[in-house]
Backbone as JSON Lines, residues from 0, in Angstrom:
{"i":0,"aa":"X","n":[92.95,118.63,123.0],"ca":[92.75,118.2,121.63],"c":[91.64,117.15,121.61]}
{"i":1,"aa":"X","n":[91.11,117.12,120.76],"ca":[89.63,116.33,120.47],"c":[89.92,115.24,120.21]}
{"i":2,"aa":"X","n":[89.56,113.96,120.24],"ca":[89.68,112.74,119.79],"c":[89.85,112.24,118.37]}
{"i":3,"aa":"X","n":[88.67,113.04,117.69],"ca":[88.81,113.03,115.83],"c":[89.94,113.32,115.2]}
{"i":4,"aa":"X","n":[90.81,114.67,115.94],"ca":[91.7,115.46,115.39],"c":[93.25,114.62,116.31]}
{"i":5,"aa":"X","n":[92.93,113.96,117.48],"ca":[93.93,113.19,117.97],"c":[94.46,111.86,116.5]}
{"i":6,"aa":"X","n":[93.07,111.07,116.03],"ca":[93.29,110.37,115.59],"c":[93.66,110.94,114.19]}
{"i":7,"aa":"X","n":[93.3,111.96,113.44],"ca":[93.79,112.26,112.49],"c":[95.25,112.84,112.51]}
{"i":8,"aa":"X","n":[95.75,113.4,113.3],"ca":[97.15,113.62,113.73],"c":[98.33,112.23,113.65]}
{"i":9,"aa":"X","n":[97.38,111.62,114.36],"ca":[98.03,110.32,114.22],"c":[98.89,109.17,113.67]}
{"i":10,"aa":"X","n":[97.26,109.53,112.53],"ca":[97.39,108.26,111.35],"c":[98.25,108.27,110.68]}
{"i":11,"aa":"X","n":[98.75,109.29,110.21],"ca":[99.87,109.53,109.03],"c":[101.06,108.56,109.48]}
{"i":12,"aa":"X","n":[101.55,109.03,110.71],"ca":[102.84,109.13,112.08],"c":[102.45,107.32,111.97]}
{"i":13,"aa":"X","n":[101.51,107.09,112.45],"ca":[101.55,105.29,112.71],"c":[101.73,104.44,111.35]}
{"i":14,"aa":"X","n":[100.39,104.89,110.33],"ca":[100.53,104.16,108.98],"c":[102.26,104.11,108.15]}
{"i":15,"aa":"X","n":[102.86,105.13,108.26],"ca":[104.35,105.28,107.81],"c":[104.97,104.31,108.64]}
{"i":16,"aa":"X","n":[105.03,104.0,109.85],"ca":[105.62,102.81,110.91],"c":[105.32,101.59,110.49]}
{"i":17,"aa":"X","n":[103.85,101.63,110.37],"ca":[103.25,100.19,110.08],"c":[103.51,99.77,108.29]}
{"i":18,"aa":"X","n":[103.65,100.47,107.9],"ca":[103.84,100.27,105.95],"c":[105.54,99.27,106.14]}
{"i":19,"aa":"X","n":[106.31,99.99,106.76],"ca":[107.8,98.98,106.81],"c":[107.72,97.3,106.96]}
{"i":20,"aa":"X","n":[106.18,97.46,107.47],"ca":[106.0,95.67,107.79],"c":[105.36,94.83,106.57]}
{"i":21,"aa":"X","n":[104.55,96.0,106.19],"ca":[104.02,95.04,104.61],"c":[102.82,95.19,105.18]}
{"i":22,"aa":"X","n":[102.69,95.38,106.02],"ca":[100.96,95.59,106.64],"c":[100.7,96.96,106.32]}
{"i":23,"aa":"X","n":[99.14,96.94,106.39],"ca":[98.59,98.43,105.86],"c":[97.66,99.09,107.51]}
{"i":24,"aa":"X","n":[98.0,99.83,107.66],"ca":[97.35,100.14,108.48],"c":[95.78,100.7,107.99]}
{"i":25,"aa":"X","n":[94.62,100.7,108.59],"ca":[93.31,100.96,108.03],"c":[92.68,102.02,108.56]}
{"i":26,"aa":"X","n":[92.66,101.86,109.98],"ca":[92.13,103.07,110.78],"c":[92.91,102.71,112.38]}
{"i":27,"aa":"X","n":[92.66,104.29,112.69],"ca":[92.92,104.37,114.19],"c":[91.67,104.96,114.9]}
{"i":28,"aa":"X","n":[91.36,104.48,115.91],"ca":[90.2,105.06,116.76],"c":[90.74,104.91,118.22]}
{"i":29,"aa":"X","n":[90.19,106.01,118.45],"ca":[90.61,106.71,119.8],"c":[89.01,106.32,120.78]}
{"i":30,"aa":"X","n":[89.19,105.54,121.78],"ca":[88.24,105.28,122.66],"c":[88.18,106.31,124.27]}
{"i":31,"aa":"X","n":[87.69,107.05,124.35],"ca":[87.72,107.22,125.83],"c":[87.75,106.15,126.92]}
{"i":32,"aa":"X","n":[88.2,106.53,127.72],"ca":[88.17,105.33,128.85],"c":[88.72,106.01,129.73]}
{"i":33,"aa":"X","n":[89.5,104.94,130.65],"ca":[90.76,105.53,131.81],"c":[92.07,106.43,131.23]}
{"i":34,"aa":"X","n":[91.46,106.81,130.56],"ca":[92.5,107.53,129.4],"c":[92.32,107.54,128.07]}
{"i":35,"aa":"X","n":[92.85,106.83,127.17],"ca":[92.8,106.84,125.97],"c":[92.61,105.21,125.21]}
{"i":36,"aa":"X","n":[91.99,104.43,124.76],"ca":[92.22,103.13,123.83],"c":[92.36,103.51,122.9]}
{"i":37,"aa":"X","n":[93.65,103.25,122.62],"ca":[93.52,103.67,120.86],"c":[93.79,102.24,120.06]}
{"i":38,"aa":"X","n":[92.87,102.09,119.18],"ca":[92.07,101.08,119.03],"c":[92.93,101.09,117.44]}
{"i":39,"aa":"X","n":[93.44,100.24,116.91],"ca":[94.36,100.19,115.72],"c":[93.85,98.66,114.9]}
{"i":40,"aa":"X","n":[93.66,99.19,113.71],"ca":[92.65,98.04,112.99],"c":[93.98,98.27,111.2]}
{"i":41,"aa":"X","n":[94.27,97.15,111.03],"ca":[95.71,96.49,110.41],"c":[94.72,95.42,109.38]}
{"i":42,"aa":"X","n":[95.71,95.93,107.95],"ca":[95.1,94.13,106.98],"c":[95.76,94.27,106.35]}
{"i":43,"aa":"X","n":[96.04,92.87,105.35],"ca":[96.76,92.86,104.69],"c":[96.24,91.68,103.53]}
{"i":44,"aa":"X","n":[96.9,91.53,102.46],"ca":[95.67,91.12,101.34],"c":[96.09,89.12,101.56]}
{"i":45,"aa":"X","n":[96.82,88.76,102.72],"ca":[96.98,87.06,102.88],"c":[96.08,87.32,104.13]}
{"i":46,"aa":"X","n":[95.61,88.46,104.77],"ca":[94.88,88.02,106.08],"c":[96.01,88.36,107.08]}
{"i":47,"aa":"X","n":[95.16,88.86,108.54],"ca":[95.91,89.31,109.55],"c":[96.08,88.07,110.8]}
{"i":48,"aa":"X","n":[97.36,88.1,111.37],"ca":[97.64,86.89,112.59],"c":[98.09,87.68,113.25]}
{"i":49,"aa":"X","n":[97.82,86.76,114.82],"ca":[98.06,87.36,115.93],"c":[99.2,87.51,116.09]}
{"i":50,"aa":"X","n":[100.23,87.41,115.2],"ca":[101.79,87.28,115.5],"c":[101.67,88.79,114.26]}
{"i":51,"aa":"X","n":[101.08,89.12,113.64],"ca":[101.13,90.46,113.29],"c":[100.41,91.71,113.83]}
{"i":52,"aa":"X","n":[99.36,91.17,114.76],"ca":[99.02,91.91,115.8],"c":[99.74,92.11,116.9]}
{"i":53,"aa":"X","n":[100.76,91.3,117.37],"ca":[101.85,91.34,118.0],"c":[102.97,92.07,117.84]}
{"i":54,"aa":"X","n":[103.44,92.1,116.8],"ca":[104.8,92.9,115.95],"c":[103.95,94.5,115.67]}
{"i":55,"aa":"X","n":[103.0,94.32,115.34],"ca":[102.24,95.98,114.81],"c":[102.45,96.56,116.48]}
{"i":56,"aa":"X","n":[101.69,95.84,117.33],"ca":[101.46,96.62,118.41],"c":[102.68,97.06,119.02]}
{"i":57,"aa":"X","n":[103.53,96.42,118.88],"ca":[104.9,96.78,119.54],"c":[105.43,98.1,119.0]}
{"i":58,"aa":"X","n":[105.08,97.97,117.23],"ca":[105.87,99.35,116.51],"c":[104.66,100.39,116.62]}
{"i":59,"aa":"X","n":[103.29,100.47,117.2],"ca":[102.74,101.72,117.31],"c":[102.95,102.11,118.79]}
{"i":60,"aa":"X","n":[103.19,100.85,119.79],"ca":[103.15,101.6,121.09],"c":[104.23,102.17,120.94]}
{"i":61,"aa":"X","n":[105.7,102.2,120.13],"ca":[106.52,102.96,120.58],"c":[106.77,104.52,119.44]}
{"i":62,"aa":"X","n":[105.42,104.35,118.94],"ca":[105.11,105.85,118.3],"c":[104.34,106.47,119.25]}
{"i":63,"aa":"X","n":[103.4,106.02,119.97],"ca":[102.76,106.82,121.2],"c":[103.59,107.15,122.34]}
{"i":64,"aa":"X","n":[104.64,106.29,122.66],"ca":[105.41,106.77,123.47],"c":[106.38,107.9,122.66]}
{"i":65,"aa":"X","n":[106.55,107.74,121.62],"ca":[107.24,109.15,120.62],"c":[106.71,110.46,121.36]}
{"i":66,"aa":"X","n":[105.54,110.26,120.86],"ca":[104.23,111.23,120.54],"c":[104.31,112.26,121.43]}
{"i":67,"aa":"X","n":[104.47,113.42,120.8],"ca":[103.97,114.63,121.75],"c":[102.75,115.05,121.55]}
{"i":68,"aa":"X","n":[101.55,114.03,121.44],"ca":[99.95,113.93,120.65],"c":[99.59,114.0,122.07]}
{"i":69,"aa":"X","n":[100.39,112.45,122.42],"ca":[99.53,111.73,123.44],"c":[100.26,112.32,124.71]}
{"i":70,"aa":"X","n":[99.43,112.51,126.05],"ca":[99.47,112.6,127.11],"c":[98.41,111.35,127.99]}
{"i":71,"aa":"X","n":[98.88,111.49,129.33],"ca":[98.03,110.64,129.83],"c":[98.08,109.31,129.86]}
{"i":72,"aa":"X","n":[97.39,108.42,130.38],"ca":[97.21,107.14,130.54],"c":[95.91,107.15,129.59]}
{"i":73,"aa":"X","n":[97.32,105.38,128.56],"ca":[96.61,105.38,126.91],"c":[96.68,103.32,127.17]}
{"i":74,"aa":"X","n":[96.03,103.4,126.33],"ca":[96.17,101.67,125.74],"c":[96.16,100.92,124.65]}
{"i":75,"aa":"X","n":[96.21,99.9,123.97],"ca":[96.92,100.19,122.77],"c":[95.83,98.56,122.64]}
{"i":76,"aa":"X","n":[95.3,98.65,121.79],"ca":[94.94,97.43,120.9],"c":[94.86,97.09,119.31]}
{"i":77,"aa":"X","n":[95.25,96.02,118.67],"ca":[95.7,95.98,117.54],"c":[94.61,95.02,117.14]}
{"i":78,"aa":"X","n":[94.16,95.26,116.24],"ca":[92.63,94.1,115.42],"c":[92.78,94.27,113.76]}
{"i":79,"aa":"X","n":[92.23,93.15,113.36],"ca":[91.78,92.96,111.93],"c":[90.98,93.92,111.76]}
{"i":80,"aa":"X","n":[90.07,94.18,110.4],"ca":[89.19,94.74,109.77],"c":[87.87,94.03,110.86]}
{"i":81,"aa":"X","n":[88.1,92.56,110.45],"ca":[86.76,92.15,110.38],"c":[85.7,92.19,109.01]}
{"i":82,"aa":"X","n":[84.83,90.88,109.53],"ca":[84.42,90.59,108.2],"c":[83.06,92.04,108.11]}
{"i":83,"aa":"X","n":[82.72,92.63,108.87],"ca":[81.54,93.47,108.71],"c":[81.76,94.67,108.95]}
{"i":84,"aa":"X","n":[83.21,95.05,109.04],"ca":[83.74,96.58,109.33],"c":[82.77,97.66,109.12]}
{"i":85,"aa":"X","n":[82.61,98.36,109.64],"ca":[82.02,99.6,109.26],"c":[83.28,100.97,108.74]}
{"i":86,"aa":"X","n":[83.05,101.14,107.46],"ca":[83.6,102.23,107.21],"c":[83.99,103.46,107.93]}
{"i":87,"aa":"X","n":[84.88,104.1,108.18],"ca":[85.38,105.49,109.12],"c":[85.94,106.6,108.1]}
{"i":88,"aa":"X","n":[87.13,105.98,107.82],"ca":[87.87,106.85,106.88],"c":[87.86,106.82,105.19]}
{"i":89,"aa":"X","n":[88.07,107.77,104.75],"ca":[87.97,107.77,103.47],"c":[88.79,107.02,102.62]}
{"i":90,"aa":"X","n":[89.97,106.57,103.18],"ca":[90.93,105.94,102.29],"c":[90.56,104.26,103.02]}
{"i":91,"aa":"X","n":[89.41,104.01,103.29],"ca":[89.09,102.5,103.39],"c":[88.35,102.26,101.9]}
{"i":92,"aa":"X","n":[88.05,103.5,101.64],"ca":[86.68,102.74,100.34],"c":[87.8,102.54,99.11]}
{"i":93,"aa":"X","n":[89.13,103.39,99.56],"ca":[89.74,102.64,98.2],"c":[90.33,101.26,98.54]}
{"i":94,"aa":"X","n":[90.66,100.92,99.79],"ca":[91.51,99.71,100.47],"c":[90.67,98.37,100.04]}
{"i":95,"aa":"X","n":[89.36,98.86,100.38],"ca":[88.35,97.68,100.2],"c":[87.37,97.58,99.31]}
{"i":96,"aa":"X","n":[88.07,98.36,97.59],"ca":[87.63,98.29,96.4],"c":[87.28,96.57,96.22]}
{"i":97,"aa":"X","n":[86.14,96.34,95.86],"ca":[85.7,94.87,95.09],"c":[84.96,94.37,96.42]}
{"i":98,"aa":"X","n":[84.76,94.71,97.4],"ca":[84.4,94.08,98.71],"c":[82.62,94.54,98.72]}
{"i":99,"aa":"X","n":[81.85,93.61,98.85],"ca":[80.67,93.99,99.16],"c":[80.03,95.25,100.17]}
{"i":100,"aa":"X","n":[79.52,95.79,99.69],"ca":[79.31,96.65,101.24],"c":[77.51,97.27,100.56]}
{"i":101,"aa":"X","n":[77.61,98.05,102.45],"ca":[76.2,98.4,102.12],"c":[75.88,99.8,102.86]}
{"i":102,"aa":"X","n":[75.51,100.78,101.97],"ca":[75.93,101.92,102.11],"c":[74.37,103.03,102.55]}
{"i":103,"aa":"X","n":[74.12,103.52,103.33],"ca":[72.83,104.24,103.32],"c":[73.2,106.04,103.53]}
{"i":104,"aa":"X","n":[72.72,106.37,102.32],"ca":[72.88,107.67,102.11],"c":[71.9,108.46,102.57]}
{"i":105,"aa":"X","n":[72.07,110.13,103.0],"ca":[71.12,110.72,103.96],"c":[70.51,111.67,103.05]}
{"i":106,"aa":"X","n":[69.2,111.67,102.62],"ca":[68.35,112.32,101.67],"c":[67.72,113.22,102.14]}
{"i":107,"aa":"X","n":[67.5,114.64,101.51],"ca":[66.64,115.75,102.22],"c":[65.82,115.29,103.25]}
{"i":108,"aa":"X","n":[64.79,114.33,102.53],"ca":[63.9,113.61,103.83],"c":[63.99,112.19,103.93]}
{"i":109,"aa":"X","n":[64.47,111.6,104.66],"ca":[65.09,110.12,104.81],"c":[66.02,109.83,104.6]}
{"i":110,"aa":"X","n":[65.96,108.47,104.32],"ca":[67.52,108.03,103.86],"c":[67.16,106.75,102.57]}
{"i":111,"aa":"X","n":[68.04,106.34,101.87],"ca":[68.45,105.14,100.69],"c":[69.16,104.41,101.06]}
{"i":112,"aa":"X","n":[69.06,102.46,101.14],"ca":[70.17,102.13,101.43],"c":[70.41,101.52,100.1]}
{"i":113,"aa":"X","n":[71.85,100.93,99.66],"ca":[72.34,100.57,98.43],"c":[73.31,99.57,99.12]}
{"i":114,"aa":"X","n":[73.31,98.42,98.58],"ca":[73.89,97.04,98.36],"c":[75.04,96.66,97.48]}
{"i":115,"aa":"X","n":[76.04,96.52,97.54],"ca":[76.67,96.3,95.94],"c":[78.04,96.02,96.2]}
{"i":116,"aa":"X","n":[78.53,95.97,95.24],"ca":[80.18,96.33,95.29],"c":[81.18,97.77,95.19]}
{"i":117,"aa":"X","n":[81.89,97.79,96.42],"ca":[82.53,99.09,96.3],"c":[83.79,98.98,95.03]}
{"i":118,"aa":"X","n":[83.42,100.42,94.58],"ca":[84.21,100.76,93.55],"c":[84.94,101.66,93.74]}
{"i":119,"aa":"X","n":[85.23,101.86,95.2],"ca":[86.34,102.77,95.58],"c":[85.8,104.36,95.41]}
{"i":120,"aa":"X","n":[86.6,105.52,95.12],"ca":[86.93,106.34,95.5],"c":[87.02,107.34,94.19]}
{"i":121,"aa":"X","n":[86.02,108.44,93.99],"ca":[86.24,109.15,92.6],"c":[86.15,110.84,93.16]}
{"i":122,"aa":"X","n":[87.08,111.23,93.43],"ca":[86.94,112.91,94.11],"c":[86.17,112.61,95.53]}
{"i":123,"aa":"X","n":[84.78,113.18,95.6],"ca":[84.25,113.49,97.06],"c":[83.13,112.26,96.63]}
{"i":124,"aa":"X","n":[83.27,111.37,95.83],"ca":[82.08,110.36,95.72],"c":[82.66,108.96,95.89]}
{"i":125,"aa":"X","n":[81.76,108.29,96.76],"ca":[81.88,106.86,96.15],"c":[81.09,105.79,95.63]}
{"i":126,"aa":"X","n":[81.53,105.13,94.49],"ca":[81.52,104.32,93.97],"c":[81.16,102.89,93.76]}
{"i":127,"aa":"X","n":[79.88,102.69,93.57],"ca":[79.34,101.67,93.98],"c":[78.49,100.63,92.78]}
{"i":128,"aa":"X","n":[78.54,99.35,92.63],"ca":[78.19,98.92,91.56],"c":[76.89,98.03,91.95]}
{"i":129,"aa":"X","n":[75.94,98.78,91.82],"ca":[74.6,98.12,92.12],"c":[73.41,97.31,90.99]}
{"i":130,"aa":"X","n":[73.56,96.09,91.22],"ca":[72.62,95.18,89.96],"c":[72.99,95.62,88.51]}
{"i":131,"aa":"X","n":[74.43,96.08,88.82],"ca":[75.33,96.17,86.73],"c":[75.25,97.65,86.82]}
{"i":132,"aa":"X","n":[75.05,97.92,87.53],"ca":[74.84,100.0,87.44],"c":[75.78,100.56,88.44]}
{"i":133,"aa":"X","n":[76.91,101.79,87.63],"ca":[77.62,102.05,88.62],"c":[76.59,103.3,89.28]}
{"i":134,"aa":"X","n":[76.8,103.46,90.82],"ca":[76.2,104.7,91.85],"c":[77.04,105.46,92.19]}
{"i":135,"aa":"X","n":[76.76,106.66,92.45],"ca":[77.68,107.62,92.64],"c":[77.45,108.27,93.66]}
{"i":136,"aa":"X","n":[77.83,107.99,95.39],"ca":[77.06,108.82,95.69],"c":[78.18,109.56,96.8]}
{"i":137,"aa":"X","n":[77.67,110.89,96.67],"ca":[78.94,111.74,97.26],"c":[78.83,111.71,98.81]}
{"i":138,"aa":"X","n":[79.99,111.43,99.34],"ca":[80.93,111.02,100.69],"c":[80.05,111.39,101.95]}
{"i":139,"aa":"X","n":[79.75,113.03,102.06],"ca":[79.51,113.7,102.59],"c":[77.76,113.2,102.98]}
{"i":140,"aa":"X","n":[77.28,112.74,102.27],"ca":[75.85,112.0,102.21],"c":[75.97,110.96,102.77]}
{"i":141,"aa":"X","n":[76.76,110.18,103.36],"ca":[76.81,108.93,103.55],"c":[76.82,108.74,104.98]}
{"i":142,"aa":"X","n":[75.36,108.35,105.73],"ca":[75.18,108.14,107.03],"c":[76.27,107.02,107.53]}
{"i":143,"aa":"X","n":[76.24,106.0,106.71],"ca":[76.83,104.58,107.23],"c":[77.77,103.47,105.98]}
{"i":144,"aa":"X","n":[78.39,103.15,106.35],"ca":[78.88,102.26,105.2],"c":[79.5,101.08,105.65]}
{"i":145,"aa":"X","n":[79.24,99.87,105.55],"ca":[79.78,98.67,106.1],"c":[79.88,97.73,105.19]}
{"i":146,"aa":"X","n":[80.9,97.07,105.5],"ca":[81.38,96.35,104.64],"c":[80.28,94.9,105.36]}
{"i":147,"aa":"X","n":[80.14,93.99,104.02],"ca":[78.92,92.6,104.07],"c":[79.76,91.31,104.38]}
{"i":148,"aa":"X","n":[79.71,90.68,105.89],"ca":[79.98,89.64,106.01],"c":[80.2,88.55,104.61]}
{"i":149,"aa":"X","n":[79.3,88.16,104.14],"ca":[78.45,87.29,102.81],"c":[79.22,88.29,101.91]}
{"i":150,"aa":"X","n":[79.99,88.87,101.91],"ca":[80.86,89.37,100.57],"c":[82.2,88.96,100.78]}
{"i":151,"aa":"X","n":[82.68,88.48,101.46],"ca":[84.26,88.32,101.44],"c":[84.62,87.35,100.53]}
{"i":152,"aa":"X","n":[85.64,87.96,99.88],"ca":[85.83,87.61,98.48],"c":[85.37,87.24,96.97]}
{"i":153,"aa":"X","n":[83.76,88.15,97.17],"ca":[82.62,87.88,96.0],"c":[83.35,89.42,95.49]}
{"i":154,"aa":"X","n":[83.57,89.13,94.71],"ca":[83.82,90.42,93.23],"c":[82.66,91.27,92.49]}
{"i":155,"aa":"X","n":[82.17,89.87,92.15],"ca":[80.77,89.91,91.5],"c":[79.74,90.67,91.87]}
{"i":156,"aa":"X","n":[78.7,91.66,91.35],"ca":[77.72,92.3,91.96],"c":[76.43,91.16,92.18]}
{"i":157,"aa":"X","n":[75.97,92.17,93.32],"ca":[75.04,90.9,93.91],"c":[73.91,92.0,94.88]}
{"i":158,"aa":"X","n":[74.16,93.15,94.4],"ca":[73.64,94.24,95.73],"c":[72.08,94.47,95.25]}
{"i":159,"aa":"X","n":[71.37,95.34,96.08],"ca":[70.45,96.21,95.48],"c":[69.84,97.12,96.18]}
{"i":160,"aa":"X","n":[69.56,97.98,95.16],"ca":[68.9,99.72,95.82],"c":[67.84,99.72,95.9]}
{"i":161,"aa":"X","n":[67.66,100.57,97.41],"ca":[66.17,100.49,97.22],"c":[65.81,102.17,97.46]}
């Protein structure tokens, strides 16, 4: 089984574990290595502590030991977002609605990058509020998306397209 489809198997199975705590789980990423890192990134809207990186890690390692996913020699690390996350999954752009980010979309020839505030999640597009203008730009176009250090906790638009 592939790594993409490991971690999408996954997520469901861990995020349902991790929701009982009040924590949200965000993404899982699967690292190659001596086996497997599976790399588990947790937030929650007071902020993440190492005493909830502690308690999370305990209730996903004993879903991998569940797991008839995982085989092999695996390892387990538990992290914040971080202030400059880079986007993975689709259900982050609704998690981290109002959060600055900066998004570069892939154009017949080149690319656009756009600045702004995410506005989450509308069908196969997202949602972006650039200098008072909402953007629309669909999912599938989207080389990169990271969330802006210098945005944590600005609401306000502040982005721009170029």
């Amino acid at each position: 089984m592939g790594l993409q489809r490991l971690e999408d198997e996954l997520f469901p199975v861990a995020r349902a574990a991790v929701d009982v705590t009040g924590l949200t789980l965000v993404d899982i990423e699967a690292i190659p290595q001596r086996g497997v890192l599976f790399r588990f990134v947790i937030d929650a809207e007071a902020g993440i502590t190492i005493k909830d990186c502690v308690r999370v890690d305990r209730i996903v390692s004993e879903v991998l030991a569940e797991s008839s996913l995982v085989n092999g020699d695996y390892g387990v690390e538990v992290t914040s977002p971080g202030l400059d996350r880079r986007l993975r999954r689709k259900e982050e752009y609704d998690h981290f609605r109002g959060r600055q980010i900066q998004v570069i979309e892939r154009l017949d020839e080149g690319s656009r990058e756009y600045r702004g505030i995410l506005g989450g999640l509308d069908g196969d597009h997202v949602l972006i509020e650039v200098d008072g203008k909402e953007m629309r730009i669909q999912q599938d176009r989207i080389a990169k998306a990271c969330l802006l250090a210098d945005g944590v906790g600005k609401k306000q638009p502040s982005g721009r397209g170029r």
